[in-house]
C-alpha positions in Angstrom: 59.3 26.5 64.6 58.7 22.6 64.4 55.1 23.0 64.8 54.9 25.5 62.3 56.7 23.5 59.8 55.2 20.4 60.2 51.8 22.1 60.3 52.4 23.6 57.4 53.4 20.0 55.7 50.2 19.0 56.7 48.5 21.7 55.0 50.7 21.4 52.1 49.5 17.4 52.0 45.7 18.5 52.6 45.9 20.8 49.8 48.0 18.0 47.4 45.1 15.7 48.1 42.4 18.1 47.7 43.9 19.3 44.1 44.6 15.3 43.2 41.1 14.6 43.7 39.6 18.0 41.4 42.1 16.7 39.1 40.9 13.2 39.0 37.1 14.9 39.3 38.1 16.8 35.9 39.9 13.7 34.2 36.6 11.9 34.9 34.5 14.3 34.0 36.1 15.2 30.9 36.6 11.4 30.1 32.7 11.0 30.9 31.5 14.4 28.7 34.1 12.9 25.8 33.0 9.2 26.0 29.2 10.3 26.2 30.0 12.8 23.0 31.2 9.5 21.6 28.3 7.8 22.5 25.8 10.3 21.1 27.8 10.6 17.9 27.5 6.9 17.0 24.0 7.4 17.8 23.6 10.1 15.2 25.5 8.0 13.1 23.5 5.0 13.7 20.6 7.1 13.2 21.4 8.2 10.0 22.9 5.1 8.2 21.1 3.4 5.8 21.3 -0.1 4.6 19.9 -0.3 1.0 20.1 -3.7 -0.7 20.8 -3.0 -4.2 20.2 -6.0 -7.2 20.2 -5.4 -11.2 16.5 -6.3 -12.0 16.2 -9.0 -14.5 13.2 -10.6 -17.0 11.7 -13.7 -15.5 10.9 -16.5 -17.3 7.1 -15.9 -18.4 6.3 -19.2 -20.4 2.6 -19.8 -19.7 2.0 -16.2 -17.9 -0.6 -13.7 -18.4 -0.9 -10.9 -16.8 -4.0 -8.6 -16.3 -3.5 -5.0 -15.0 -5.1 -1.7 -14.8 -2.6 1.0 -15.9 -5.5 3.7 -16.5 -4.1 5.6 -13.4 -1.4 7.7 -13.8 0.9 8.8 -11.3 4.0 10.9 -12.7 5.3 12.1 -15.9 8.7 13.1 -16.9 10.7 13.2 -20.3 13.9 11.0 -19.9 16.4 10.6 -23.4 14.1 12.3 -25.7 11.1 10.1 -24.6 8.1 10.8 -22.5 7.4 8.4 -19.7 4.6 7.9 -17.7 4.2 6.0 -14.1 0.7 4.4 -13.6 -0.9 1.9 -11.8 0.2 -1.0 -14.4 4.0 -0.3 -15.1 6.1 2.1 -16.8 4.6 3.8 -20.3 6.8 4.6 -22.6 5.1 7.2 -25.0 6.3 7.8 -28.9 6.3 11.6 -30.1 2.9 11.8 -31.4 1.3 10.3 -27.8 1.0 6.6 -28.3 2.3 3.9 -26.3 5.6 2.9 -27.4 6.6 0.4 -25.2 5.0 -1.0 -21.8 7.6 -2.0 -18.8 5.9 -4.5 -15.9 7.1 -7.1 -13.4 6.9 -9.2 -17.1 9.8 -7.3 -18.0 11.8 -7.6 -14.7 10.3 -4.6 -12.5 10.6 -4.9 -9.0 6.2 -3.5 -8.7 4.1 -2.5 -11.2 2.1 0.1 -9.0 4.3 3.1 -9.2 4.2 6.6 -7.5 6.5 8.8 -8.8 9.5 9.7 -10.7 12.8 11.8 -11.0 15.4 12.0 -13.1 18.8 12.1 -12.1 22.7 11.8 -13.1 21.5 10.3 -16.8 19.0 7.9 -14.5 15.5 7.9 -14.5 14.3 7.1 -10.9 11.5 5.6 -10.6 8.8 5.2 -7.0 6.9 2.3 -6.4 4.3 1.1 -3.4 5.3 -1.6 -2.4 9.2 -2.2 -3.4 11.0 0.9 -2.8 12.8 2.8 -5.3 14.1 1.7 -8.4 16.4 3.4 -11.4 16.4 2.9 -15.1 18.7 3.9 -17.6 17.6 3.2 -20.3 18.0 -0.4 -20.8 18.2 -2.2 -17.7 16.1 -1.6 -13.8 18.1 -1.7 -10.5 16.0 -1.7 -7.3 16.6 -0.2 -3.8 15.1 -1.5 -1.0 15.2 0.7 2.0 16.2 -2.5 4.9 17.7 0.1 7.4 15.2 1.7 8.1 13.0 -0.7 6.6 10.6 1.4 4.2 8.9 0.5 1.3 6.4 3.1 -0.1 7.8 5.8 -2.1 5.5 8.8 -2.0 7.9 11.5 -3.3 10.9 12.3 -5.5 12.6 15.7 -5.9 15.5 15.7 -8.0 18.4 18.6 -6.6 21.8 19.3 -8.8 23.3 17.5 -6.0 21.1 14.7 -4.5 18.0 13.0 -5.1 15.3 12.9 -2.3 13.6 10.2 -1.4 10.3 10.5 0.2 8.4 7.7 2.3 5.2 7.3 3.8 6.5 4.1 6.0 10.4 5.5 6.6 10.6 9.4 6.3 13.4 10.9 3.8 16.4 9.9 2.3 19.0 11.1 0.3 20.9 9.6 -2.7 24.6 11.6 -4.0 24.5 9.2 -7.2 26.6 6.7 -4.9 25.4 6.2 -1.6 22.3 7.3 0.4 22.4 8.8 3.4 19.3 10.6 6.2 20.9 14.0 6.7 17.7 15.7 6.9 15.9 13.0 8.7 18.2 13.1 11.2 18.7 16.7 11.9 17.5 18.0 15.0 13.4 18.5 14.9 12.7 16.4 12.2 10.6 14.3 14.1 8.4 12.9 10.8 8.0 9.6 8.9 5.3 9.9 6.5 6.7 12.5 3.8 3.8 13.4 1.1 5.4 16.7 -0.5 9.3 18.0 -1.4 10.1 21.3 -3.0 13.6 22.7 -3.0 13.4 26.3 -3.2 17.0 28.6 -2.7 18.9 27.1 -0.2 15.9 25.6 1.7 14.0 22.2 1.7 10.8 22.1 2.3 9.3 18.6 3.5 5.3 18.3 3.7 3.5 15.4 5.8 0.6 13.2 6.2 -0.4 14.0 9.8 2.5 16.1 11.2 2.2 19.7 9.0 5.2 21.4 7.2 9.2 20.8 8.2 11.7 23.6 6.6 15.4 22.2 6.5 17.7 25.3 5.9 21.1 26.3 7.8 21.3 22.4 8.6 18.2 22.9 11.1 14.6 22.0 10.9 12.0 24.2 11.4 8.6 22.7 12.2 5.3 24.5 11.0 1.8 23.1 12.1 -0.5 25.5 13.8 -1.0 27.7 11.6 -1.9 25.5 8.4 -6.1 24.8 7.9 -4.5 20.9 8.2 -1.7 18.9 9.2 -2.3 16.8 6.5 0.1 18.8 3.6 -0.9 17.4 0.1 1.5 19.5 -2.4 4.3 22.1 -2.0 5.0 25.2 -5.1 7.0 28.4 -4.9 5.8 31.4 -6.2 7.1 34.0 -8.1 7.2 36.1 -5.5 8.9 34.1 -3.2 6.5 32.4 -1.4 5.6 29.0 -0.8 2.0 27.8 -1.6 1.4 24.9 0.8 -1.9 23.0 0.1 -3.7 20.7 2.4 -6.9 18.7 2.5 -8.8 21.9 4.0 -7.3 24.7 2.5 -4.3 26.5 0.8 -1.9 29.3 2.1 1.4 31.1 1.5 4.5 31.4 3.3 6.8 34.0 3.2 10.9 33.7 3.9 10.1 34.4 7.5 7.9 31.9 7.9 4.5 34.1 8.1 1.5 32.1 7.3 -1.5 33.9 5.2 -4.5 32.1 3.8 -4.3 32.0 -0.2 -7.6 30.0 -0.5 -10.6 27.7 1.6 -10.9 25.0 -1.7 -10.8 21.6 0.5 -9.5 18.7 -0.7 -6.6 19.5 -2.6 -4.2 17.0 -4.2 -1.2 18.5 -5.5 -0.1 22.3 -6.9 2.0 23.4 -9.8 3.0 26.5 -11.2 2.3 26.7 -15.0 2.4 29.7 -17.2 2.8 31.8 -13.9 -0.4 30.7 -12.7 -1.1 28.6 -9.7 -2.9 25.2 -10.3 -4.7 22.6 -8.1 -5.4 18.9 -8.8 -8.5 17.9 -6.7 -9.9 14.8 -5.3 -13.2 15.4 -6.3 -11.9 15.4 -9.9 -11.2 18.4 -12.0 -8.4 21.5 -11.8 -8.5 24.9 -10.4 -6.3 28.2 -11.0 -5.9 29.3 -7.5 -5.5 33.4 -7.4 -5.5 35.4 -4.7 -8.0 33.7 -2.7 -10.5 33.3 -6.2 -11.0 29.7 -8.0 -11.8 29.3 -11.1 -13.1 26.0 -11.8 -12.1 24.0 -15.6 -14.8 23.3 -16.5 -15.8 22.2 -20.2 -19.0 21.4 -22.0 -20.4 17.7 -22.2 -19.7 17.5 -25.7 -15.9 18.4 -24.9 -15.6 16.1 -22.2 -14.6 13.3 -23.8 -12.2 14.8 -26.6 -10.3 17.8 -24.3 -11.8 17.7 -21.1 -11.0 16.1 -17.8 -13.3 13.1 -16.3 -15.6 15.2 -14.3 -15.4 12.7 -10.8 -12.0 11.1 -11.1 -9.1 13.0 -8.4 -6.5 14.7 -10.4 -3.1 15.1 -9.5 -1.1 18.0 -11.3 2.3 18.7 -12.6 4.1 21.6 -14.7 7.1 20.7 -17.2 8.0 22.2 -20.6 5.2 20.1 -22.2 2.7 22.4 -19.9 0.3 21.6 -17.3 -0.3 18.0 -16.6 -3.5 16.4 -15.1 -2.9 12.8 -14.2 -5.8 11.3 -13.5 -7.4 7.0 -12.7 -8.9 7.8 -16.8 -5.7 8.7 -17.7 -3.1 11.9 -18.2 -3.8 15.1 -19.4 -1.5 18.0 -20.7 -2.8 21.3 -21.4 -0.2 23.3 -23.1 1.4 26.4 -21.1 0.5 28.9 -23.9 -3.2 27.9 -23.9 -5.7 30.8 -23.1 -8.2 28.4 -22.2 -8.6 25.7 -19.8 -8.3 22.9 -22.4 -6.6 19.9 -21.6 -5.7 17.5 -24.4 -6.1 13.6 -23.1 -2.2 11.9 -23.8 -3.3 8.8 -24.9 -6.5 6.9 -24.8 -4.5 3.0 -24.6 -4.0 3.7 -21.1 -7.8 3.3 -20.1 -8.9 2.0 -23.6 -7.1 -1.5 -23.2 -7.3 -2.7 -19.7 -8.7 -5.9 -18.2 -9.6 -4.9 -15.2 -11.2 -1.4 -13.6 -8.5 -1.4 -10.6 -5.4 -3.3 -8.8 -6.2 -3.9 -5.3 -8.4 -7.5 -5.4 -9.9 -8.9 -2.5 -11.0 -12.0 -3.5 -11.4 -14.3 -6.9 -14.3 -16.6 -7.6 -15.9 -18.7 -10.9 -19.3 -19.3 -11.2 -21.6 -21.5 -12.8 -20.7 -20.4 -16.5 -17.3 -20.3 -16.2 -16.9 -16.6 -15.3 -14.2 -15.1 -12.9 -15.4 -12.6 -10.3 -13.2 -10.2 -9.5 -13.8 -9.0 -6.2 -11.8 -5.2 -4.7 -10.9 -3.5 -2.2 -12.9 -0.2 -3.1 -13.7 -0.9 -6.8 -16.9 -3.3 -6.9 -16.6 -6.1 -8.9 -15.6 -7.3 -12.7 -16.7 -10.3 -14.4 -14.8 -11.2 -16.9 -14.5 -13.9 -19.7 -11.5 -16.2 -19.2 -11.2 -17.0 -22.7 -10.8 -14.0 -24.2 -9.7 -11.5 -20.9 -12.3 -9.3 -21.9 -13.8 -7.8 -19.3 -18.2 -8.2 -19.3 -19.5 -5.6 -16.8 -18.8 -3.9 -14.1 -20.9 -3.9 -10.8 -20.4 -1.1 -8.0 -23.1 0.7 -6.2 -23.3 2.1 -2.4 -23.7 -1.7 -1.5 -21.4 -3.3 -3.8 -18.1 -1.4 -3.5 -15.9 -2.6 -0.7 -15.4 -6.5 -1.1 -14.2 -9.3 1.3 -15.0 -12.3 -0.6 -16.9 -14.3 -3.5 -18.4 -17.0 -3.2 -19.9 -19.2 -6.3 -22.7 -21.6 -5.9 -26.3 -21.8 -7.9 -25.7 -18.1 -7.2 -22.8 -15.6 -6.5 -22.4 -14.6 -2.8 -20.6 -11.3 -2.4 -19.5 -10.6 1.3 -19.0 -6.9 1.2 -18.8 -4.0 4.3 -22.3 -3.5 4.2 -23.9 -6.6 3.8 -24.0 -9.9 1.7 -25.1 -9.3 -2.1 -26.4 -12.7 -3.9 -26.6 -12.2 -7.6 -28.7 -14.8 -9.1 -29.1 -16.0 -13.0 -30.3 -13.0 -13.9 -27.5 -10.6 -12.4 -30.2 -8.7 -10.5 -28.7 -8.4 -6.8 -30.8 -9.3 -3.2 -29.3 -8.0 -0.8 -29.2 -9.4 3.0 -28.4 -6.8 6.2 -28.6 -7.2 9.5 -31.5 -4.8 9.8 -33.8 -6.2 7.4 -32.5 -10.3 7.2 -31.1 -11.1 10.8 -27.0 -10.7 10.1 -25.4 -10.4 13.2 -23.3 -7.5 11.6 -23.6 -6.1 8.4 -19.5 -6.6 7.8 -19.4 -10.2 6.3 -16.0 -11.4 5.7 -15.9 -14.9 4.3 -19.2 -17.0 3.1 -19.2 -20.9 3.5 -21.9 -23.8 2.1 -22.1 -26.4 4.4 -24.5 -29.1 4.5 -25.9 -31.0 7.4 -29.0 -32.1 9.4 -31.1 -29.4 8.7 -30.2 -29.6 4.8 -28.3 -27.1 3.1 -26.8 -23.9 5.1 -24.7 -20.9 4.4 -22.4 -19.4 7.3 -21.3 -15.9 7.5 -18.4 -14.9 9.2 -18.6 -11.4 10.1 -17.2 -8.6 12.5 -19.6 -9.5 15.1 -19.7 -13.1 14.8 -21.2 -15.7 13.0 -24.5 -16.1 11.6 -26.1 -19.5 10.0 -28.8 -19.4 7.8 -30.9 -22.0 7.0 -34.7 -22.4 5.3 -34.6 -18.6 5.7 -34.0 -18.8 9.4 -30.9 -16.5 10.2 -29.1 -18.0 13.8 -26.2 -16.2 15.4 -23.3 -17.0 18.2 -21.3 -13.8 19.4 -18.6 -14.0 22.5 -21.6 -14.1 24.9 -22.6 -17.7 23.5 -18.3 -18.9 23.6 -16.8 -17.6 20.5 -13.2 -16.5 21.0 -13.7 -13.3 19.6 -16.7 -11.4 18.0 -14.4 -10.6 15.2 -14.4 -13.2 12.2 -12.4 -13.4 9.3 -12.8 -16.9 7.9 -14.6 -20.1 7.8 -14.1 -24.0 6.8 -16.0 -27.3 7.2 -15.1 -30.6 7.6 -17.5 -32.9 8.1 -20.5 -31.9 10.7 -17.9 -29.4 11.9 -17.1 -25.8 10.8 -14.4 -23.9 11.7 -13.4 -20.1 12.4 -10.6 -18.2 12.0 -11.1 -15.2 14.6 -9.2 -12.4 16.1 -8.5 -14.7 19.0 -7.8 -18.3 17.5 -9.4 -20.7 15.7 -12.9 -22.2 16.8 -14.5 -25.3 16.4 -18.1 -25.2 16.2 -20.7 -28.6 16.0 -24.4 -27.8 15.2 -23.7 -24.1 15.9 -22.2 -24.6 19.2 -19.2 -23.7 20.5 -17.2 -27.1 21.5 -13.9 -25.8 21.2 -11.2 -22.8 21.2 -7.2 -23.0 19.9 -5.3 -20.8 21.0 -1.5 -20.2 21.2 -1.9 -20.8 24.9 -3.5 -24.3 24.7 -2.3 -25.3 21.5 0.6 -25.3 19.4 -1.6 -22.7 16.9 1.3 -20.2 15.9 -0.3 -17.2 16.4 -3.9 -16.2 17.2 -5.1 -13.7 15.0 -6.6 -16.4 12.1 -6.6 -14.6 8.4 -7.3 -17.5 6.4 -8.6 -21.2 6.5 -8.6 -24.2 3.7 -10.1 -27.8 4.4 -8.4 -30.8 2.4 -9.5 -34.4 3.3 -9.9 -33.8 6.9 -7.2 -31.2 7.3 -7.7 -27.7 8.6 -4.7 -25.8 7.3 -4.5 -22.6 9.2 -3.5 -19.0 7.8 -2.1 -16.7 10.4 -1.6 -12.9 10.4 2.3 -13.0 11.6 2.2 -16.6 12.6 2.7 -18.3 8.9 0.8 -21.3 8.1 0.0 -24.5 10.8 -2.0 -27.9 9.9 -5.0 -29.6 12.5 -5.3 -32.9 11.3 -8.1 -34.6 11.6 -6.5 -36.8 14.7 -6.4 -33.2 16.7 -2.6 -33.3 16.2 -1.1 -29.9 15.0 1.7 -29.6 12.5 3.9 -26.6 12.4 5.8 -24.7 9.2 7.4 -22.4 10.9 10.8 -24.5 11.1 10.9 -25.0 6.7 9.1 -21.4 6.0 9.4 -19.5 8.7 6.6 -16.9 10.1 4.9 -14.1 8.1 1.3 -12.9 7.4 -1.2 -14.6 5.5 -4.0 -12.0 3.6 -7.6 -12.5 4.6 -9.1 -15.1 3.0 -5.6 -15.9 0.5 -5.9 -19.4 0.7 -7.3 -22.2 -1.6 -6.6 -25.6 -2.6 -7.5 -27.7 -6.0 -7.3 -31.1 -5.1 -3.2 -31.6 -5.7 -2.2 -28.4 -3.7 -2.6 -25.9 -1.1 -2.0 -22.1 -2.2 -1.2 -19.6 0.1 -0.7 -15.7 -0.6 1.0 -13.8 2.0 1.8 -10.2 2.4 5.4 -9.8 1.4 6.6 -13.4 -0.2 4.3 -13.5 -3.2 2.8 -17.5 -3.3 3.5 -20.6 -1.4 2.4 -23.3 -2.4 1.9 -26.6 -0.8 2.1 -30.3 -2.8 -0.3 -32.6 -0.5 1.1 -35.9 -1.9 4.6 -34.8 -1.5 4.5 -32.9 1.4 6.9 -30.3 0.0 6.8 -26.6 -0.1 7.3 -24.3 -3.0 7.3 -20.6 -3.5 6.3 -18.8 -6.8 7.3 -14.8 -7.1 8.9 -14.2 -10.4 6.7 -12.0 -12.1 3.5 -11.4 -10.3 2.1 -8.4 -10.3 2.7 -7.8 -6.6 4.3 -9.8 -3.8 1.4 -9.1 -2.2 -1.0 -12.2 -2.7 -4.7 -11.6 -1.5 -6.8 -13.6 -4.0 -6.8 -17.0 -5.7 -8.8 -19.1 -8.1 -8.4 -22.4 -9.9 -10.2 -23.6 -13.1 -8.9 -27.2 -14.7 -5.7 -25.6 -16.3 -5.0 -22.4 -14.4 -3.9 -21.0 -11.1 -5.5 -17.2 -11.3 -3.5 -14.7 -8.7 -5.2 -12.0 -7.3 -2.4 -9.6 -6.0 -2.5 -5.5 -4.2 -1.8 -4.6 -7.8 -3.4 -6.6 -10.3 -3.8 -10.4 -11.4 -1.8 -13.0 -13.1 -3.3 -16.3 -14.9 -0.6 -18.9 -14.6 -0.6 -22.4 -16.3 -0.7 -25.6 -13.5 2.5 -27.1 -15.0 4.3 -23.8 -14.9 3.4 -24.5 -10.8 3.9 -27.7 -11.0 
């Protein structure tokens, strides 16, 4: 009887100890399962909280500012307090009853960018996209911006206006959503919304439906996301309408289909190269990059087309990409000429042009400049990205011509001597007296690539050369004799962005670091490994008595005196990119445009750096030119002409 009760202690224990540790197991585990709930909802929260820095935009001082800008392109239309606005390349339009400009808005008059995307109006606000700033709002009187800073986004490609929320689309930070006092990333965060680049929104019922750049179609409904990609001709959604049948019309650059409530995908049409849809007068409509608009019905296009004699008074421009939109006004055609309307009771496919100021007036034939140069008569080149080039008179700010052919369309840099050298993607151009373009290649003149980047005169023993720097290395010509170094021969990279001499020297700003060359021979390479160069990818390069001053793409600017002794900025500006070619000096000072900080500019004599920002056309420096009495700013969205002492 002892045995039995003692062994029955010991069970009693074994059993204790057994239950102690499944209930400490279950503690744990529940501790564990609640701490890791935690975990993954501070995630979700971290996920979807946004940090948007919010300032009241005010009017800078402009004394001895001019601005140049094309606002020919227009972007979005709405009516906001009785008034028809418009959002183009050049600022906000404001547009009186009978069509004519009533008012122009620019960074002049205290916006945040002048290239904007798209607009929205919501709670008694009109809201308004730009490219390069984020979002801002007007109401009437005053601007506020929002900058997206967590997650950083900047380029607002979207806005869909809901009785409850304004949505925010991005093609650098995905979607957000604004309730009139905060903003939030409900959808963005959801489950399956794996996407960044938004280019469509369309609320339709109780669903959102949220097109992409490269990812296809994402339906949020139910507080889920539903991704659709497979079964669309592209990936690449470029505008979102609902039917009035219920379905969705989804166009993308290869096609257009419908989508029914269950998500069943049919083909609607094969027209490639869509830009947008709307639904006016209960007809479909397409905006197309070629130029022009077609009804879309039942997998049959009918093209607007108009007679030659119409074309200029109710027609569209035949080659310029549309963009289309449906309001009470009608169908809208926004267009690079200009915006459209074409009233929704119309038989015909007649579209009546808004107002000819928007293209009649401008200065310049687009925004994105590449590079600025005088020449011998006092001219100012202006060099772009895809446009060709302007030469315009500097007295007056007229425009002169316009140059752009297959050669002379995408533009590195100008430079002026007893001719103009244009460094373009397909060669170098020379214009001489008589404005008629030679044209150098490496098939037919010896370029080592036919992507020239910067141009430089230099002068030495064998008299007067010019130096191309190019993507596949450098190329001298001299007495019609082209010579070239690549890698093979020392260079630190094949890829070249930018050149500058000093003395029997020339220097060039590569992929790699910078690279000292005497009598075109590699004698030596800086790198951030054997140098205190800040960063090795070279944008931009400026000589000024002996001094190399050094542009970097991320590293800011550095100095190499003439000693061989580097100086360093970082510590008084910090680092940040320098654009291509941005950099130019005029005697007194150094100017430097970077990506994101507008111009910094450098007093020699003083050794003291400044910054200039207030009202330029964009941040965004990539161009600049000096006569006697003016600094001339090329920008991503147009240029400014701004008076030395204002500088000063």
């Amino acid at each position: 009887m002892t045995i039995d009760l003692k062994f029955s202690r010991q069970r009693l224990w074994l059993i204790a100890s057994v239950a102690a540790v499944a209930i400490a197991a279950i503690v744990f585990f529940v501790l564990w399962l609640n701490s890791r709930i935690a975990t993954e909802r501070e995630s979700l929260a971290e996920a979807a909280r946004v940090d948007v820095r919010q300032t009241l935009l005010r009017a800078p001082a402009t004394e001895g500012m001019t601005l140049y800008l094309s606002a020919s392109e227009a972007r979005a239309t709405v009516e906001f307090k009785g008034a028809r606005y418009l959002a183009t390349s050049g600022g906000l339009i404001a547009l009186d009853a009978g069509g004519s400009i009533r008012r122009r808005y620019t960074t002049m008059d205290g916006l945040a960018d002048n290239d904007l995307t798209a607009m929205a109006v919501f709670r008694e606000k009109l809201f308004i996209g730009t490219s390069s700033a984020g979002l801002m709002s007007f109401d009437g009187e005053a601007f506020t911006s929002y900058r997206f800073e967590k997650p950083k986004a900047t380029r607002v490609s979207a806005l869909l206006s809901t009785p409850s929320e304004l949505l925010t689309g991005t093609l650098d930070g995905g979607l957000f959503e604004y309730d009139g006092e905060r903003f939030s990333r409900r959808l963005n965060s959801a489950t399956g919304a794996d996407f960044k680049q938004v280019t469509a929104l369309l609320a339709s019922d109780s669903r959102i439906y949220i097109g992409t750049q490269t990812g296809g179609l994402y339906v949020w409904r139910e507080a889920q996301i539903d991704h659709l990609d497979k079964n669309l001709p592209s990936p690449r959604v470029t505008g979102l309408a609902a039917l009035p049948d219920g379905d969705i019309a989804i166009a993308t650059d290869f096609g257009v289909v419908a989508m029914d409530e269950s998500n069943e995908i049919k083909p609607v049409s094969n027209q490639p190269n869509v830009t947008s849809l709307a639904l006016s007068g209960g007809r479909l409509w397409a905006g197309l990059f070629s130029g022009g608009v077609i009804e879309i019905n039942k997998g049959e296009e009918r093209k607007v087309t108009l007679s030659d004699s119409q074309k200029e008074v109710v027609g569209l421009p035949p080659t310029a990409a549309a963009t289309v939109y449906s309001d009470d006004a009608g169908l809208w055609a926004l267009t690079r000429e200009g915006a459209f309307v074409r009233e929704e009771r119309s038989i015909g496919p007649r579209f009546k042009a808004v107002t000819s100021g928007l293209a009649g007036d401008r200065a310049l034939t687009a925004g994105h400049i590449m590079s600025l140069a005088f020449d011998e008569q006092g001219r100012l080149w202006v060099g772009y990205f895809d446009r060709g080039i302007d030469v315009l008179s500097v007295e007056t700010g007229e425009r002169l011509s316009h140059i752009e052919d297959d050669r002379v369309r995408e533009i590195n840099f100008i430079a002026a001597d007893r001719s103009v050298y244009v460094a373009t993607s397909r060669g170098l151009v020379i214009f001489s007296g008589s404005m008629t373009p030679a044209v150098m290649t490496r098939e037919q003149n010896g370029l080592i690539s036919d992507a020239v980047a910067h141009v430089l005169f230099t002068e030495g023993a064998r008299g007067r050369s010019i130096v191309c720097a190019t993507a596949g290395g450098v190329t001298e010509i001299s007495g019609g004799r082209a010579r070239s170094l690549t890698a093979f021969h020392g260079l630190a990279s094949n890829h070249l962005y930018s050149a500058a001499a000093s003395g029997s020297r020339v220097f060039l700003g590569s992929l790699a670091g910078l690279v000292e060359l005497e009598g075109l021979r590699v004698v030596r390479s800086y790198k951030t490994s054997n140098s205190k160069l800040s960063h090795d990818w070279v944008t931009a390069l400026v000589e000024d008595q002996g001094t190399i001053y050094v542009g970097t793409n991320g590293g800011g600017v550095d100095a190499l005196m003439a000693t061989g002794e580097w100086i360093n900025f970082s510590d008084e500006l910090g680092r940040f990119e320098v654009n291509q070619n941005a950099m130019h000096r005029d005697g007194e000072r150094i100017y430097v445009g970077t990506t994101d900080r507008g111009l910094l500019v450098y007093n020699t004599r003083g050794r003291r750096w400044s910054q200039f920002s207030a009202g330029l056309p964009s941040q965004n420096v990539t161009a600049i030119a000096s006569d006697e009495s003016f600094i001339y700013i090329g920008t991503l969205n147009g240029l400014m002409r701004i008076e030395k002492r204002v500088i000063g």
